[in-house]
C-alpha positions as CSV (number, residue, x, y, z in Angstrom):
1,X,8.0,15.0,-52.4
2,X,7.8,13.7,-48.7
3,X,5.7,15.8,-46.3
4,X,7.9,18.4,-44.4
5,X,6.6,19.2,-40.4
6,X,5.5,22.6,-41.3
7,X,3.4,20.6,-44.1
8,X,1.7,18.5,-41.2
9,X,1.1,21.4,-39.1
10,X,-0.4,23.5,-42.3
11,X,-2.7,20.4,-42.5
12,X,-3.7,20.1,-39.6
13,X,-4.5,23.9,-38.9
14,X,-6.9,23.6,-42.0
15,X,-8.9,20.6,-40.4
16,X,-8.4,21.7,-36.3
17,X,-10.1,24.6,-35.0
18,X,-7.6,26.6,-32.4
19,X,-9.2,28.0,-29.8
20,X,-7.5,30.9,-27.2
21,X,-6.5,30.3,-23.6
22,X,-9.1,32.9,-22.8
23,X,-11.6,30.9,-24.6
24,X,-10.5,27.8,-22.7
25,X,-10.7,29.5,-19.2
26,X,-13.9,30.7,-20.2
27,X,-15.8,28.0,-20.7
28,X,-14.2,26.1,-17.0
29,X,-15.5,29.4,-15.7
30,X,-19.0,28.7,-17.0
31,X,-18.6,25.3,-16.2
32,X,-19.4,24.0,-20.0
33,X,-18.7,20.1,-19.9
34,X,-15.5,19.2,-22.0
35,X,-12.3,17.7,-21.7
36,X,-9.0,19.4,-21.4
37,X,-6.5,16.2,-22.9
38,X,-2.4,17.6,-22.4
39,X,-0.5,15.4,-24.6
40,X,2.7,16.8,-23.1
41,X,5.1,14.0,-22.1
42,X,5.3,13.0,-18.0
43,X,8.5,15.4,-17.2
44,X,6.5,18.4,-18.4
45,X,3.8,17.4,-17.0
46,X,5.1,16.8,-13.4
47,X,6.7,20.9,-13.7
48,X,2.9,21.6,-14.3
49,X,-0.7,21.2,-15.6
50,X,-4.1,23.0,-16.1
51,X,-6.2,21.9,-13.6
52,X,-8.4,18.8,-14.2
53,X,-6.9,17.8,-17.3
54,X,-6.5,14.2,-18.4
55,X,-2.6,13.3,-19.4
56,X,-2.3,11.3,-22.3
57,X,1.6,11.3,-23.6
58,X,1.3,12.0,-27.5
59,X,3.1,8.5,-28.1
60,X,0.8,6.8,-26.4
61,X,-2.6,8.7,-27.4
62,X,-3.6,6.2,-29.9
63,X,-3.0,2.9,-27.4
64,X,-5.0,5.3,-24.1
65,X,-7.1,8.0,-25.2
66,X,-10.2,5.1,-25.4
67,X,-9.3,4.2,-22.1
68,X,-9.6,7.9,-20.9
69,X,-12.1,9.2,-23.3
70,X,-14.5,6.7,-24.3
71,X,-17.3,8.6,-26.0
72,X,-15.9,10.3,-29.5
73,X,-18.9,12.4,-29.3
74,X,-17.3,14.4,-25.9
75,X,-15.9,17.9,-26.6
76,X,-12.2,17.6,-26.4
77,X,-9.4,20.3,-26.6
78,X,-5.6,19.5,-26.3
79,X,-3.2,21.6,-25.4
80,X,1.0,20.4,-25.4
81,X,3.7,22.7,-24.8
82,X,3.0,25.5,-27.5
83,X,-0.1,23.9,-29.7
84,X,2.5,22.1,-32.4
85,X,1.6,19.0,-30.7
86,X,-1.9,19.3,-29.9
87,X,-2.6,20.2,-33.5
88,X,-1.4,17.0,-34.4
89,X,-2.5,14.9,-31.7
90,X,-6.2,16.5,-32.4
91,X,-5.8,15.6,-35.9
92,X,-5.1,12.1,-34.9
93,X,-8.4,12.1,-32.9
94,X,-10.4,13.5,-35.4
95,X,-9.1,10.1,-37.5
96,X,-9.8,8.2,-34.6
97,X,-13.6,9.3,-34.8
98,X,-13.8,12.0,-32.5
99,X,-15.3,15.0,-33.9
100,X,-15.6,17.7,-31.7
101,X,-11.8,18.1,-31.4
102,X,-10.1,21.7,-30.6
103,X,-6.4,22.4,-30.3
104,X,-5.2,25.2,-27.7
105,X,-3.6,28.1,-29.8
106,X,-0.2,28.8,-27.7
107,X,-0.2,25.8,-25.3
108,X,0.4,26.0,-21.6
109,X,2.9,28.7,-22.3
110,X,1.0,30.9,-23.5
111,X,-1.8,29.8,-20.6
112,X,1.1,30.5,-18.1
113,X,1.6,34.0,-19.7
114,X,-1.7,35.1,-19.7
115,X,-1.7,34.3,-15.5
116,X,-3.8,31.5,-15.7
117,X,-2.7,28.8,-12.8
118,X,-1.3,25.6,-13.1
119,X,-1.3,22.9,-10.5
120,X,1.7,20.5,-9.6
121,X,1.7,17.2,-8.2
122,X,2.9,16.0,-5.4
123,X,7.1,15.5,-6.6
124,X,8.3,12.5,-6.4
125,X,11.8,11.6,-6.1
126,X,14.3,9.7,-8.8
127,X,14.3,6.9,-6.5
128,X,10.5,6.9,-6.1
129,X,9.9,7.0,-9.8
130,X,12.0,4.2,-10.4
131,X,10.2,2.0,-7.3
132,X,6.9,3.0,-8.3
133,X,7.2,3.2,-11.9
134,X,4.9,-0.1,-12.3
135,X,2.0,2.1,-10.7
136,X,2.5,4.3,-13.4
137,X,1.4,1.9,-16.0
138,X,-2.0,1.8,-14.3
139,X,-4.4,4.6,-15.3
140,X,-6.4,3.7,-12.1
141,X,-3.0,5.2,-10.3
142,X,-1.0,7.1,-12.5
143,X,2.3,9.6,-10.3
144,X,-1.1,11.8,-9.3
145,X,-2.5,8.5,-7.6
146,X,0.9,7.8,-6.1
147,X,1.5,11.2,-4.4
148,X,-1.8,10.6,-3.4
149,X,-1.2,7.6,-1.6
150,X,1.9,8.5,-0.3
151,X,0.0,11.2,1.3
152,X,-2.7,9.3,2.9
153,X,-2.3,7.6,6.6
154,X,-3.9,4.2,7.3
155,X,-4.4,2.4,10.7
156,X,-4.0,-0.8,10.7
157,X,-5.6,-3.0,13.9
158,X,-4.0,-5.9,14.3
159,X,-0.7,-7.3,12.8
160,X,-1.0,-10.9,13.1
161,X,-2.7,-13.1,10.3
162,X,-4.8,-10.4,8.6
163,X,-2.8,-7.4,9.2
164,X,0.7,-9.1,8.2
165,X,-0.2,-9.3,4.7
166,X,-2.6,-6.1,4.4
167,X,0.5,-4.5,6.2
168,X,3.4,-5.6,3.8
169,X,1.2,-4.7,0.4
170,X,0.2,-1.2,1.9
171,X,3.9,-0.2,2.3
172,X,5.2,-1.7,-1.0
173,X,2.2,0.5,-2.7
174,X,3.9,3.6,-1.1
175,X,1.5,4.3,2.5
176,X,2.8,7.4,3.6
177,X,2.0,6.6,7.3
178,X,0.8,3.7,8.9
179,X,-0.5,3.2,12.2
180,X,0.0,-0.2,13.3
181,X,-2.0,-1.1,17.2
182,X,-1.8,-4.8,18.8
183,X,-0.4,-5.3,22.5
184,X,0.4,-9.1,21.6
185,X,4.1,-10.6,21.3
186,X,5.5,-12.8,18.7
187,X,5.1,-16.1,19.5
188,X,6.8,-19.1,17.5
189,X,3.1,-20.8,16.5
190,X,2.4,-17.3,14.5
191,X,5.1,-17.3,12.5
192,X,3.2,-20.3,9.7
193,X,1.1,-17.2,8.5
194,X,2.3,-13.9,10.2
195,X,4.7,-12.8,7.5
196,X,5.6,-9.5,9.4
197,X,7.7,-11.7,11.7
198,X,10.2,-14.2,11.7
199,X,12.4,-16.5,14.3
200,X,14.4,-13.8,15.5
201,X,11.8,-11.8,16.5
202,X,10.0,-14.2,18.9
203,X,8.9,-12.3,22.3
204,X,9.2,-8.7,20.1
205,X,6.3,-7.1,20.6
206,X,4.1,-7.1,17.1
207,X,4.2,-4.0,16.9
208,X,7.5,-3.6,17.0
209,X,8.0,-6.3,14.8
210,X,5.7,-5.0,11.9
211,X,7.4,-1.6,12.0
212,X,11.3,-3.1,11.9
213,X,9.6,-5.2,8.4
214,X,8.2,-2.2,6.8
215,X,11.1,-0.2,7.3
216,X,13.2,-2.2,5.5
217,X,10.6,-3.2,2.7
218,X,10.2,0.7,1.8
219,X,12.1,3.6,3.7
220,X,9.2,6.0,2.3
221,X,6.3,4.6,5.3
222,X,6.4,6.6,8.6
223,X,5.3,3.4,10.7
224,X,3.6,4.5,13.9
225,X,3.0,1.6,16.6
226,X,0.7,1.3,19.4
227,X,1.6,-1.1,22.0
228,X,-1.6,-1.6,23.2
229,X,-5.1,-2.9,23.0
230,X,-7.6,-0.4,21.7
231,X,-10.2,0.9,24.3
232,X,-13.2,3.2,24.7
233,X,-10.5,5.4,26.5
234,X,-8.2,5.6,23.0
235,X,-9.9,5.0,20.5
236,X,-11.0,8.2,19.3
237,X,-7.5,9.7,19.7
238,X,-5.8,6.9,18.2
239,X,-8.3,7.0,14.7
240,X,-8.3,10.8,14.7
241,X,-5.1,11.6,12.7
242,X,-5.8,8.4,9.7
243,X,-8.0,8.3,7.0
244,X,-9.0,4.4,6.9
245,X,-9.1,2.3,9.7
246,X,-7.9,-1.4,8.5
247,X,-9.4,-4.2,10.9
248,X,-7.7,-7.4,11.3
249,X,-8.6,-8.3,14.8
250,X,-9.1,-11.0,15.7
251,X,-11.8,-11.1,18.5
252,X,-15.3,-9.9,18.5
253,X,-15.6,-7.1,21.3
254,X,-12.3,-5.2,19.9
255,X,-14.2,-5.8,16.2
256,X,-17.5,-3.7,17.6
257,X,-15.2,-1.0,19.4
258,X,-13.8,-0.2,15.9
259,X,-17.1,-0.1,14.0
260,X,-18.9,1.9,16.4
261,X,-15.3,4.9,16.9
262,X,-15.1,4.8,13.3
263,X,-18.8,5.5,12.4
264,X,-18.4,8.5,15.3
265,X,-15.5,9.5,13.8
266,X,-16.5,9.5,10.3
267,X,-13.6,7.0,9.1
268,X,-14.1,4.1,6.4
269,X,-13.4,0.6,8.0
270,X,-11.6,-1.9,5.3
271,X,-13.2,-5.0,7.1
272,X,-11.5,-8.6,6.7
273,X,-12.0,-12.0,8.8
274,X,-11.1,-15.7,8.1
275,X,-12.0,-19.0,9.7
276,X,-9.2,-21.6,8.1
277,X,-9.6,-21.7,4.4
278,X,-12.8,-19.4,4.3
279,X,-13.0,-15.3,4.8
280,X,-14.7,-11.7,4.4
281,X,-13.7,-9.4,3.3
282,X,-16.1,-5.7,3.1
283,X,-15.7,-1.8,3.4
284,X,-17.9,-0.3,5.6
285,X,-18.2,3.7,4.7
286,X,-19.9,5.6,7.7
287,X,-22.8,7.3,6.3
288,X,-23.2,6.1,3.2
289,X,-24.1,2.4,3.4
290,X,-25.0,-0.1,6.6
291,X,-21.9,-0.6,9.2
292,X,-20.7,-4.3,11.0
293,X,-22.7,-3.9,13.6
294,X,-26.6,-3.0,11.0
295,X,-24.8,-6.5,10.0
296,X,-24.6,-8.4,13.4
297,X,-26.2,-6.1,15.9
298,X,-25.2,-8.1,19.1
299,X,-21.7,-10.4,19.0
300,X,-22.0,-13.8,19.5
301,X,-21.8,-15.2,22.6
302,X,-18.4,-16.0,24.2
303,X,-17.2,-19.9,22.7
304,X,-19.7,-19.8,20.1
305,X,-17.1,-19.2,17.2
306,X,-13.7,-20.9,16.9
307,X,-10.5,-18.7,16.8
């Protein structure tokens, strides 16, 4: 006679251990080292989840979970819905090789009744799931890396050769704000490699230019422009409100003034140059590792390097 569910459950209950919610919240508490795996699917997930948890849909456990939980000797409990799910999924692991497997008696409903909290993501729109739903498919960024970057605020310096490109992939990822400074214009002999610009757009300011691009590449960018050439006088206030400052000058002095206000202000420089068909690139983290200038402590002097 073919298996009924409740015949799967009964199963599973006699291999799986259940453990309580006040068990669970315990041992965070204590600060034991586990993993809390929800197995719910993404639209449960998104109305709420214990915090810390790793997400791993049930239909796509056996495909992930490796990805997400490589060592089978790591103390797991799963917890769905009401702990049908995690029951099963945990049996499923315990196949997989991974012994120390628990399944939470009662499930986030039960965690939600006792007055335990749950944390929610930043919501994303039906529009934005749809134009970031490739992200999704990438562990690395998930809708929790998403709503993070559509939080985050970049500054980029300089939107000719360098910035154009950096400019146009930061606002298809999803940028929430980006600060774009250059005082130049368009001029016709940029437009071979400046992809933020085009014909019509010759004697725009760059700025300008960049912004009008973005906006209609992704609606969700707040583009803020800075017609003007960064100085010791604005500087700090300009890099105050971003979290990574995105250098693609292209002269040396303007190159220094950034490394030396980001290492005051504490901001991580994404650092890129090129000389026809060769480039840098490096990230220079203030604090934690040497800067451009522990690099090349004194510019070159003026004519040495081509443009």
């Amino acid at each position: 006679m073919p298996k009924t569910q409740q015949d799967f459950l009964e199963e599973a209950r006699r291999d799986i251990p259940e453990v309580s919610v006040e068990e669970v919240e315990g041992r965070r508490e204590r600060g034991d080292d586990f993993i809390l795996l929800d197995v719910r699917e993404k639209d449960e997930v998104r109305a709420g989840y214990i915090d810390g948890a790793v997400t791993i849909p049930r239909g796509f456990l056996e495909f992930q979970v490796a990805g997400q939980v490589p060592n089978t000797d790591k103390d797991v409990v799963v917890y769905c819905a009401g702990g049908a799910r995690s029951l099963l999924a945990a049996k499923v692991l315990r196949s997989m090789g991974y012994e120390r497997v628990a399944s939470m008696a009662g499930g986030i409903t039960r965690w939600k009744d006792a007055g335990y909290p749950v944390v929610r993501d930043r919501q994303l729109s039906a529009e934005q799931l749809e134009r970031y739903s490739r992200h999704f498919l990438l562990s690395q960024i998930g809708e929790k890396g998403q709503g993070k970057l559509l939080d985050a605020k970049v500054l980029l310096v300089g939107a000719g050769g360098l910035g154009s490109p950096s400019g146009l992939y930061l606002a298809a990822a999803g940028i929430g704000t980006l600060g774009i400074v250059d005082a130049d214009v368009v001029d016709l002999s940029n437009l071979q490699r400046q992809i933020l610009h085009n014909t019509e757009r010759v004697g725009v300011p760059k700025a300008e230019s960049a912004k009008q691009t973005i906006n209609s590449l992704n609606p969700d960018v707040q583009v803020r422009i800075y017609n003007e050439r960064l100085t010791v006088d604005n500087v700090m206030d300009i890099f105050r409100d971003y979290d990574i400052i995105v250098d693609g000058c292209d002269n040396f002095p303007t190159r220094y003034l950034v490394n030396d206000a980001a290492f005051f202000a504490g901001k991580p420089v994404v650092h890129g140059s090129i000389f026809q068909f060769e480039g840098q690139a490096s990230v220079f983290t203030p604090h934690t590792g040497p800067c451009y200038r522990c690099l090349f402590p004194t510019p070159p002097p003026p004519g040495m390097v081509p443009s």
